[in-house]
N, C-alpha and C positions, 0 to 999 in steps of 0.2 A: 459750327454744327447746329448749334438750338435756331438758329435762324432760318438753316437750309430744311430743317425738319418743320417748323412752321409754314414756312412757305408749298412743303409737300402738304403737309396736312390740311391744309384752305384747300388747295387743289384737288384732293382725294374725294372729299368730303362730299361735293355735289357732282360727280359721273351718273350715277342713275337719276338726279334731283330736278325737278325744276327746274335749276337756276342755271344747271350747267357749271362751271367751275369759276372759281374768283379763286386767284391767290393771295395769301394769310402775306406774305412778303411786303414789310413793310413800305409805303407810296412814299412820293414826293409830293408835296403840296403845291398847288395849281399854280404856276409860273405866270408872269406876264404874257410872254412870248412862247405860246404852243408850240408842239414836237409835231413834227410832220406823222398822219396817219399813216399806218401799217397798211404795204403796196404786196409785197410780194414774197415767199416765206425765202429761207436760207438756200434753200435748194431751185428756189427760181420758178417754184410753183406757184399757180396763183391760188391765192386764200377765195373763199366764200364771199359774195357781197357782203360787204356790210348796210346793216339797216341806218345806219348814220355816218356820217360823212363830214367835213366839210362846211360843203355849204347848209347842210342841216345844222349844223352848231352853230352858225352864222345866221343863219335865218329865223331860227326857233329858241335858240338857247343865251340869246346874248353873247358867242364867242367862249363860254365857258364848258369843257372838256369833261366836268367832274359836275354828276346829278346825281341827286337823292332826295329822300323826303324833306329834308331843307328846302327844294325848290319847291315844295307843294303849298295853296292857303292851309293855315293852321285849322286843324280840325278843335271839335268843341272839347275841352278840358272836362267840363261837366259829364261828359258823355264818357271819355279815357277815362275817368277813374271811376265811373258806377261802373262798367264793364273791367277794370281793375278789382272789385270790392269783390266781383262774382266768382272773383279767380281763392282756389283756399291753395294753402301752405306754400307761399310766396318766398322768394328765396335768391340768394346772388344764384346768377349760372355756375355751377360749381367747375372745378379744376377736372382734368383729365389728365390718362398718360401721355398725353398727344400736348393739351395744351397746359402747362403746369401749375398754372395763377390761375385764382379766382378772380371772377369778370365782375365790375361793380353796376354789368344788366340784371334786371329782376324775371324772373320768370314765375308765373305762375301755374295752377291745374285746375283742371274739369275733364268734366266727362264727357264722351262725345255728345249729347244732346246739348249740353252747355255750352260748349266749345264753340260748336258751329254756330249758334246764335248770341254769344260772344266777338268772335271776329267779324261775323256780319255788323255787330250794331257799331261796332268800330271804327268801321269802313266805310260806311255810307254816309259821308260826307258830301258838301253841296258840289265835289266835283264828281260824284259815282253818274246823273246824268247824263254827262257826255261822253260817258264810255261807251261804246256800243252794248249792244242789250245779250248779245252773244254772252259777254265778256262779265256782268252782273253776279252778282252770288258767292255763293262760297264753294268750292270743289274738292274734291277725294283726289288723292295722287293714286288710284286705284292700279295695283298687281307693280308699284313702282319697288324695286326689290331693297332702297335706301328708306331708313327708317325714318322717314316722316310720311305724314299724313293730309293733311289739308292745307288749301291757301288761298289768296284772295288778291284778283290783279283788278277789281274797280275800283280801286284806288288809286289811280294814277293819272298823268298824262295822255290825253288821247289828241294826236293829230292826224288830223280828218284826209287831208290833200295828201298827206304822204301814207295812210293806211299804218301810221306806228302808234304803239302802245308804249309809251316808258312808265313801268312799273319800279316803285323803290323797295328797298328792305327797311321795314316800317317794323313798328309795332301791331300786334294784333292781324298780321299778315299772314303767319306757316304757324303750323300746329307738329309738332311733332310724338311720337308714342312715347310713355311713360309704362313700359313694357312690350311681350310679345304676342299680338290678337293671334290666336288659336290656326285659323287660316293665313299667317302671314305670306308673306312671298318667300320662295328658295328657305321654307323652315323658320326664317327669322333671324337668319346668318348676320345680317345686317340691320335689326335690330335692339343689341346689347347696351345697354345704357350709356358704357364710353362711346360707341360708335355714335349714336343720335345726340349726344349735347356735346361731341366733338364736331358733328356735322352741323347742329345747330349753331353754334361760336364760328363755325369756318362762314359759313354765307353770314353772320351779322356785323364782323369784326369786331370793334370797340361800341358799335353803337351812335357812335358820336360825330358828329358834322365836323369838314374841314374848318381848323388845320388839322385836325386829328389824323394821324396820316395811317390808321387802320379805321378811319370810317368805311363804312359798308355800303355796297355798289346797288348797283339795279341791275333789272332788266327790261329789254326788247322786244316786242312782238310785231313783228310787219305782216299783215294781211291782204288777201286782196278782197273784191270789193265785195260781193256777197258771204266774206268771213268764211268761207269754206277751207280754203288753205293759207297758213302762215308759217312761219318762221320763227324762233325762239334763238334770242342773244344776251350772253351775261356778258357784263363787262365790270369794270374796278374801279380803278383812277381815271379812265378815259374812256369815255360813252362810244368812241368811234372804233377801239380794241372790242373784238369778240375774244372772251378768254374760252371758246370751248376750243380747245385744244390738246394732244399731247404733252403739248413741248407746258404746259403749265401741269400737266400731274408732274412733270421729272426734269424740274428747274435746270439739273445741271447742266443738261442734253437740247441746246438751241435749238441743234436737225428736229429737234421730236415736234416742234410746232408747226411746220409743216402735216403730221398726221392730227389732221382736226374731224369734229365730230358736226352733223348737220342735225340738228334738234327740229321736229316741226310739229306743226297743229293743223290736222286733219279730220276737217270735220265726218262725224258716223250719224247711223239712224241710233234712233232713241224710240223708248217706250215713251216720252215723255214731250206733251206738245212745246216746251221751253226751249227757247232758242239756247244753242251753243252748251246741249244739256251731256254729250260725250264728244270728246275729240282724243285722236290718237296721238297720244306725245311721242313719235316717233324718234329716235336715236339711231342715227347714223354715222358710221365712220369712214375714213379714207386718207388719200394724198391729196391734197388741196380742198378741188371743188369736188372731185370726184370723191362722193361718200357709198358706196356699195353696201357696207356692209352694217346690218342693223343687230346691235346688241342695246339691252337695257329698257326698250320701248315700254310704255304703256298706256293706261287710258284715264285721263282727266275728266272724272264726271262730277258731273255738277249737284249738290244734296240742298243744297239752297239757293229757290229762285233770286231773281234781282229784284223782288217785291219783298223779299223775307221769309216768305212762306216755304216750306219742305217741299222737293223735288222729289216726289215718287215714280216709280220705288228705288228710288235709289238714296236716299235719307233713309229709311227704313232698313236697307241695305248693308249701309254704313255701320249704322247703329248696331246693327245684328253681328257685326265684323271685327268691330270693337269690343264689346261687352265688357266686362268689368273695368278694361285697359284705359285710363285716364292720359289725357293730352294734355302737351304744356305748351304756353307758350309765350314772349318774348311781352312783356309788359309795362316796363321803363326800365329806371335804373333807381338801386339800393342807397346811391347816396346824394337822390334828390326829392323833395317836397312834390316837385310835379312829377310822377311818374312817368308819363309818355311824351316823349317827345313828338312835336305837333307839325313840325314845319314853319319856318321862318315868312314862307313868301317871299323868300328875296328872287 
């Protein structure tokens, strides 16, 4: 039973989120011999393309199914822990009723002015140029009704020929509320402290690089060419699984993964001459490819250029949004000397 309730609990955690769902259920560690990708669901429907495939794993990944900030060059340590030092009353991820250990991740707080130019300085590693310029900065999960708040996808992979983005679950990457801002969404139902650092622990897992076999997944952005519409995919153990799914909120019920959800990124006008400054993170759902129906949606805008500089008025915005409510967020681990984990390069 404590297993089946983990594995819901991962799964719950990111429906309205960013990331879409990953389940907590714990992985198998990267085999020699890969498992054929997911073709068709139980009922014979066909699934949503996937943004990776195959011969993308083949061609781009070395044959390896399982990516994350491991695969990235190691960002500067000097740099992780002065934006560690800014963080005050640093602390393990503490236990929930959901998940019942404490996690030996650290998480720290600030304010939202701190915050965003916190994860900013974090990010901007010597690979944040060849992100596209859309994709730069730091963003509000703005009227998103799951209790987090900001995050940061120029820190990742960008391949150029195929229009994907693989973004990892990093440190210094999502910001989540350390209370309820006044205007929250739906009252702040999905706000309460167990809800956002159960949601927080469901997308980071253990933190830790295979073999750990609750390391934490990434995600997918496929675009097309002028960046106006894309696509958003979470995945776990295998980059070539989308887990936005049913059948992953309600492990028991296989049928259920056939009712999958279509996430996307639509570009809108802006007050603001900054590229990629709102996009509609659309949420859809349905039987297969066919998603009709849109619950959850909202808008990604941007409070921090890809230069550093405040994105008005929408930093301004933020900031006014938030007000006293301090944001935490994912900063190494409690029982290591180097706080953040940087990436291997392998």
């Amino acid at each position: 039973r404590g297993r089946t309730e983990r594995h819901a609990a991962r799964s719950r955690g990111a429906a309205g989120s960013m990331a879409g769902t990953m389940a907590l259920e714990e992985g198998t560690p990267l085999v020699e011999e890969r498992k054929p990708a997911p073709t068709t669901g139980c009922c014979g429907c066909c699934p949503a393309p996937r943004h990776i495939d195959d011969a993308f794993v083949d061609k781009y990944l070395d044959g390896d199914v399982q990516w994350g900030y491991w695969k990235l060059p190691p960002r500067n340590p000097q740099t992780l822990e002065e934006q560690r030092m800014k963080l005050i009353d640093r602390e393990a991820f503490p236990a929930t009723s959901v998940i019942k250990t404490e996690s030996t991740m650290e998480r720290g707080f600030a304010s939202a002015k701190d915050m965003m130019d916190i994860l900013y300085q974090a990010t901007k590693a010597g690979i944040t140029e060849k992100v596209p310029e859309h994709l730069r900065g730091v963003y509000w999960m703005k009227d998103n009704g799951v209790g987090e708040e900001l995050v940061v996808v120029q820190w990742g992979q960008w391949f150029e020929e195929e229009g994907v983005l693989l973004v990892p679950m990093a440190t210094f990457m999502w910001a989540w509320p350390d209370g309820i801002p006044t205007n929250a969404p739906f009252g702040g139902i999905m706000y309460g402290p167990q809800t956002t650092v159960t949601g927080a622990r469901v997308l980071l897992g253990s933190g830790k690089p295979p073999p750990d076999k609750n390391s934490p997944g990434c995600l997918s952005f496929k675009f097309n060419r002028d960046m106006s519409y894309g696509t958003l995919q979470g995945h776990f153990h295998d980059v070539r699984d989308d887990t936005v799914d049913l059948g992953t909120f309600i492990p028991f019920c296989p049928c259920c993964s056939c009712v999958r959800g279509l996430f996307t990124m639509e570009l809108l006008d802006s007050e603001s001459t900054e590229l990629g400054s709102r996009y509609k993170r659309g949420i859809w759902w349905g039987l297969g490819s066919f998603t009709p129906i849109e619950f959850g949606s909202y808008t990604l805008t941007k409070v921090m250029k890809g230069n550093g500089e405040p994105n008005e008025p929408y930093y301004s915005e933020f900031v006014e949004y938030m007000g006293d409510v301090r944001l935490f967020t994912w900063s190494g681990f409690v029982d290591e000397p180097e706080q953040a984990p940087m990436g291997c390069g392998c």
